[in-house]
N, C-alpha and C positions, 0 to 999 in steps of 0.2 A: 649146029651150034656147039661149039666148044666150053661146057661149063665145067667148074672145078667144085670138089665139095665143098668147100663153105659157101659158094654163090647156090649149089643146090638147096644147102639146110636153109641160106637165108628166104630164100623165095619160097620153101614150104613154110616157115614160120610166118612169112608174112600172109599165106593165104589164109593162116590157124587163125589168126589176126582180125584178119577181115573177116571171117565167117563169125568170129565170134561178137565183131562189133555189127553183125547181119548187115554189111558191106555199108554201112554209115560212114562216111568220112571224117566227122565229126566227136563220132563216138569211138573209131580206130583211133583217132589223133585225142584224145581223151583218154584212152585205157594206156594207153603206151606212155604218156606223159605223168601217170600215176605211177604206169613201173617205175620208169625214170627216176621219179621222186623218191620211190618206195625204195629202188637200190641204191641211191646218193644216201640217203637216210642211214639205211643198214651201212656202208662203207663209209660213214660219217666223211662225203663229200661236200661241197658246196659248189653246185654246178651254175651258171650264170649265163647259157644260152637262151641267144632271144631278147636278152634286156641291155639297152644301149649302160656303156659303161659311164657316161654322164648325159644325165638325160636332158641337160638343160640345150646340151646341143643338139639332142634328135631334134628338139621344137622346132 
C-alpha cells in the first residue's frame, strides 16, 4: 500500500478516536461532532452540515 503522510496522521488520529470513544460508534460520532462545534465556535463559523437548507422540502 502506497500511503502518503497526511493519510498516515489521519488514520492514527482516527484510531486515538475510536479508543477513546472505547470503539462506540455512537459516542466517536458524538465526540468529534463536539469538536466540530467547539472549532466552528472558536473560528466564529456557522457550519450547516446535515441540515436540509429548507426543510419544508425534506418532508
Amino acid at each position: 500500500m502506497n500511503d502518503n503522510e497526511l493519510l498516515i496522521e489521519k488514520v492514527k488520529t482516527q484510531k486515538i478516536l475510536d479508543e477513546r470513544a472505547e470503539h462506540d460508534l455512537a459516542k466517536y460520532v458524538a465526540d468529534t461532532h463536539a469538536r466540530i462545534e467547539a472549532l466552528a465556535a472558536r473560528l466564529e463559523l456557522k457550519l450547516t452540515y446535515g441540515t436540509p437548507a429548507n426543510k419544508s422540502a425534506a418532508a
